[in-house]
Z-matrix of the N, CA and C atoms (Angstrom, degrees):
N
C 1 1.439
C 2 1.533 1 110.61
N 3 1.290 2 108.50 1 -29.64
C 4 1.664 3 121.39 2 -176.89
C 5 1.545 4 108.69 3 -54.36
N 6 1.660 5 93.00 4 -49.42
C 7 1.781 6 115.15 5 -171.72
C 8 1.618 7 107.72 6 -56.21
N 9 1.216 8 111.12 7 -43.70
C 10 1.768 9 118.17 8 -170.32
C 11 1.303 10 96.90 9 -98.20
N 12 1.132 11 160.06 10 -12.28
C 13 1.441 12 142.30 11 125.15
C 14 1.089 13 106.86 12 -38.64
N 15 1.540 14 150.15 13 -60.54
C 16 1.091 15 125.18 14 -154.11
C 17 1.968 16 110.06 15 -89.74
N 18 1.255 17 95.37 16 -15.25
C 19 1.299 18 96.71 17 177.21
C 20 1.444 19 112.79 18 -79.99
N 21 1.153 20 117.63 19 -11.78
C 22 1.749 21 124.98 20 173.65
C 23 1.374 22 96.77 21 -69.92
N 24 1.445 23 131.53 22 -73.95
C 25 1.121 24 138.58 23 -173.81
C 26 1.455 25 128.93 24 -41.36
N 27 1.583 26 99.20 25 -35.97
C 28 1.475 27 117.56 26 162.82
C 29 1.344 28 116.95 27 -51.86
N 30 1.345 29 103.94 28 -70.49
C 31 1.632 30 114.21 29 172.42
C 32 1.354 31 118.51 30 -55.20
N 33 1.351 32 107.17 31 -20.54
C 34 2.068 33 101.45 32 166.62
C 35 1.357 34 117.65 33 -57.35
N 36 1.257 35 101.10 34 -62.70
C 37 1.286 36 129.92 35 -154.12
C 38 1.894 37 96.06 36 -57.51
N 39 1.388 38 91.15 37 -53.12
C 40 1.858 39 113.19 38 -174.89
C 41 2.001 40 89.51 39 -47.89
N 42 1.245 41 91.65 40 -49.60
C 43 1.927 42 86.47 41 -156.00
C 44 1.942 43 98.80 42 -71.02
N 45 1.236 44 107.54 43 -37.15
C 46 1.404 45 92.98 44 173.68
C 47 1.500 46 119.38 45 -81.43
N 48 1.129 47 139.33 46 -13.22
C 49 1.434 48 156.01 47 157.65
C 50 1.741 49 92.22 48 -37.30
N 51 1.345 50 107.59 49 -80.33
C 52 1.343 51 126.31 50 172.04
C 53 1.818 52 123.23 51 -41.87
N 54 0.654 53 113.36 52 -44.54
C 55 1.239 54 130.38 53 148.81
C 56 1.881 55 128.90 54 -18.79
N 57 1.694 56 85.69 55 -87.71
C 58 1.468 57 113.69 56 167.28
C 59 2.021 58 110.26 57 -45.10
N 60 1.351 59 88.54 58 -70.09
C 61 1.378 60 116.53 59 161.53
C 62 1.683 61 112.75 60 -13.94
N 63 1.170 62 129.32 61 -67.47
C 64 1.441 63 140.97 62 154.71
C 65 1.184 64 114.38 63 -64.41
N 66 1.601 65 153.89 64 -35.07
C 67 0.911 66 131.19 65 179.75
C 68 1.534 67 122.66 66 83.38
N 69 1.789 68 109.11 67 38.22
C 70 1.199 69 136.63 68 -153.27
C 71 1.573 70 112.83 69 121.68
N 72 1.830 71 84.29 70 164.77
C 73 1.655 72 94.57 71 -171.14
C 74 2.014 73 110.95 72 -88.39
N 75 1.480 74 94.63 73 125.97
C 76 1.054 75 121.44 74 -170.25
C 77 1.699 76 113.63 75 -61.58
N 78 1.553 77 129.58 76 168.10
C 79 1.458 78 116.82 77 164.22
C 80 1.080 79 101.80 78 -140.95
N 81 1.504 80 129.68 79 167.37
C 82 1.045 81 136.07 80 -135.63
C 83 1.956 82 97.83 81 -147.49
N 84 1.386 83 102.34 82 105.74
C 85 1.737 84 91.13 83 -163.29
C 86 2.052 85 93.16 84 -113.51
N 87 1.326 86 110.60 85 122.93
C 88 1.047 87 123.06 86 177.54
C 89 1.664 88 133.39 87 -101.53
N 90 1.328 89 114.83 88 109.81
C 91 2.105 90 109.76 89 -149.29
C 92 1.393 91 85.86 90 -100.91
N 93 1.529 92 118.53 91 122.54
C 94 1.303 93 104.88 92 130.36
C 95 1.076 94 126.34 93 -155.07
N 96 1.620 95 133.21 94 117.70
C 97 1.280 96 168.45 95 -96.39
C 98 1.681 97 105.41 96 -4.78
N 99 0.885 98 121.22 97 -103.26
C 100 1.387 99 120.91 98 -169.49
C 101 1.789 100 109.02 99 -72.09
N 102 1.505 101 120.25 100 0.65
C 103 1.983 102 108.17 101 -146.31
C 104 1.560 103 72.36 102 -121.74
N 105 0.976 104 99.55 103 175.77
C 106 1.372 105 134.13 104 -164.26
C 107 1.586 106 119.46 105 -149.39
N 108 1.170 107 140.08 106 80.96
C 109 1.696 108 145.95 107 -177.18
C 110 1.504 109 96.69 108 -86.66
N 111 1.502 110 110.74 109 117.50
C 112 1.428 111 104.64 110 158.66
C 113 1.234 112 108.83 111 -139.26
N 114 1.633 113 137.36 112 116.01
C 115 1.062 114 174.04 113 81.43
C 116 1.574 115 135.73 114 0.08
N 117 1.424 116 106.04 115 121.95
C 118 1.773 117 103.90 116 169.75
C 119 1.370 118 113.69 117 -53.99
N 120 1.088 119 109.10 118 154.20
C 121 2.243 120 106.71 119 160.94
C 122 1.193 121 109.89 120 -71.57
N 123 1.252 122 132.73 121 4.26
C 124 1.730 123 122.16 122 -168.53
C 125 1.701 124 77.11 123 -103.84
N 126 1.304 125 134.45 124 -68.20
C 127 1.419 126 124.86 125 -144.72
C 128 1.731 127 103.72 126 -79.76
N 129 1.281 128 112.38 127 -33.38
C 130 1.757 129 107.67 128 144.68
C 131 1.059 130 108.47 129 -48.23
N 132 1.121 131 128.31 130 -120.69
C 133 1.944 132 121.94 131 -170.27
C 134 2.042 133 99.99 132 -3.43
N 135 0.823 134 93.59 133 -45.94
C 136 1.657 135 92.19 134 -173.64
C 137 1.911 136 109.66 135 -66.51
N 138 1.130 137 94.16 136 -35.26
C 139 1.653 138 111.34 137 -173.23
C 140 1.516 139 103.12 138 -74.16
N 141 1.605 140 123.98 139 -32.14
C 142 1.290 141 102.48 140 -168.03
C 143 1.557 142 100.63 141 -112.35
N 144 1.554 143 112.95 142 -1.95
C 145 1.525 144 81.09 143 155.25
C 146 1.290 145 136.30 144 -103.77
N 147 1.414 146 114.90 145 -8.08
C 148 1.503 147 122.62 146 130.82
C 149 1.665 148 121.30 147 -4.24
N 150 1.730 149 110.10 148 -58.56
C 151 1.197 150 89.81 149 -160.55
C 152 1.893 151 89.55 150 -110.86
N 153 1.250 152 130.97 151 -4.55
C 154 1.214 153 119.25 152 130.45
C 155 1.900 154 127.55 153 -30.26
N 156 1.049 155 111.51 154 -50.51
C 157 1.315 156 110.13 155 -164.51
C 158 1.457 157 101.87 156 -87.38
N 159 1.468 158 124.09 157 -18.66
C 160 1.483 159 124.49 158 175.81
C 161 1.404 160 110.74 159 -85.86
N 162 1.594 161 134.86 160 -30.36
C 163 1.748 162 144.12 161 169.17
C 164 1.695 163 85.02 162 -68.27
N 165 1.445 164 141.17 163 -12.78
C 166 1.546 165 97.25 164 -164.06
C 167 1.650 166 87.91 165 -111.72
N 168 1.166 167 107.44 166 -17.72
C 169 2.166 168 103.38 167 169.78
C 170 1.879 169 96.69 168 -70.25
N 171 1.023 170 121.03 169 -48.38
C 172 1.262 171 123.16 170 -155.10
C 173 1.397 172 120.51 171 -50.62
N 174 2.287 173 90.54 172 -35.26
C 175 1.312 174 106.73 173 -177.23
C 176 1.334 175 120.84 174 -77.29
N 177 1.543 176 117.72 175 -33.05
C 178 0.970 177 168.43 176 115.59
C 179 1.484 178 111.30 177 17.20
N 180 1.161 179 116.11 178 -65.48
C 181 1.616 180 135.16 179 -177.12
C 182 1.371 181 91.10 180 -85.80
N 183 1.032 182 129.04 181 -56.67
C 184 1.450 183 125.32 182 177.38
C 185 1.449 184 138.88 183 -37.24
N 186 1.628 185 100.54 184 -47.56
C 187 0.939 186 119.48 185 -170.55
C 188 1.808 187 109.21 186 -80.45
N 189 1.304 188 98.64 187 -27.48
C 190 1.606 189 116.11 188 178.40
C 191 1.423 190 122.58 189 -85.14
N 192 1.489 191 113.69 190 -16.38
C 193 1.195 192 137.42 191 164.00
C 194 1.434 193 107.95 192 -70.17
N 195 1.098 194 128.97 193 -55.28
C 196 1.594 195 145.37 194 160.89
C 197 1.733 196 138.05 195 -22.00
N 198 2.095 197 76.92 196 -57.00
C 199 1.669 198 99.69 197 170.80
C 200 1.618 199 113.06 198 -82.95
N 201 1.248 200 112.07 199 -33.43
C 202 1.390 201 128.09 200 164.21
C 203 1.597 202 105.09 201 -30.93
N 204 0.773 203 101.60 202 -41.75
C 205 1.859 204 109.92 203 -148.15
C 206 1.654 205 97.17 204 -87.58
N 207 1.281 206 108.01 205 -44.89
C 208 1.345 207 132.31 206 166.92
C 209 1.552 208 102.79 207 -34.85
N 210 1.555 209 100.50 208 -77.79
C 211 1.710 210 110.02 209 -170.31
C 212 1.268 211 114.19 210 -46.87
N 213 1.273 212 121.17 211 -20.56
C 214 1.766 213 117.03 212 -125.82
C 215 1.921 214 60.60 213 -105.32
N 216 1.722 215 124.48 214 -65.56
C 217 1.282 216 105.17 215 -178.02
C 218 1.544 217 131.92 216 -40.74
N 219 1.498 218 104.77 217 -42.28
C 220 1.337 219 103.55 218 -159.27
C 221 2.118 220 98.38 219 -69.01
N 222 1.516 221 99.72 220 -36.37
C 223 1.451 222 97.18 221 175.16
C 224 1.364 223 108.10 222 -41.21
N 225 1.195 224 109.94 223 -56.53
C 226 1.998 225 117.02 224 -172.31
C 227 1.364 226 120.65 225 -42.96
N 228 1.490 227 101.03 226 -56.69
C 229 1.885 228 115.02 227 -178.28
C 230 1.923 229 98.79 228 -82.30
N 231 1.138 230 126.52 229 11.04
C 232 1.411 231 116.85 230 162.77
C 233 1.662 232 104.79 231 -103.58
N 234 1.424 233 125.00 232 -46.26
C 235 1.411 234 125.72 233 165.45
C 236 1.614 235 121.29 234 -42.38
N 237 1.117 236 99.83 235 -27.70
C 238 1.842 237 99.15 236 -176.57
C 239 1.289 238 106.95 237 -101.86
């Protein structure tokens, strides 16, 4: 949790760095094959930690889903 706190902060700092840097808010135009994504840098920056913060529940749930499964055996083979 320490790690993605500090990597949030990183990426703040980076996006307003960037920012300043231009002298206005920047956009962010994304090609791929025929589509075209074009986007501010604020709602990008907004977009990817969005899906930062959804990979770290996901892993999260996962991983607890996992140990779950674990307990629920080890409960079993200690009852018998």
């Amino acid at each position: 949790m320490k790690f993605i706190i500090k990597l949030i902060i990183v990426l703040l700092l980076a996006s307003v760095v960037a920012i300043y840097a231009n002298n206005g808010i920047g956009h962010v135009v994304i090609f791929v094959k025929n589509y075209r994504l074009d986007m501010t840098l604020f709602s990008f920056i907004v977009f990817i930690f969005g899906i930062e913060v959804i990979f770290y529940f996901l892993i999260r749930f996962w991983l607890n889903v996992r140990q779950l499964s674990r307990k629920i055996n080890n409960t079993n083979m200690a009852q018998r």
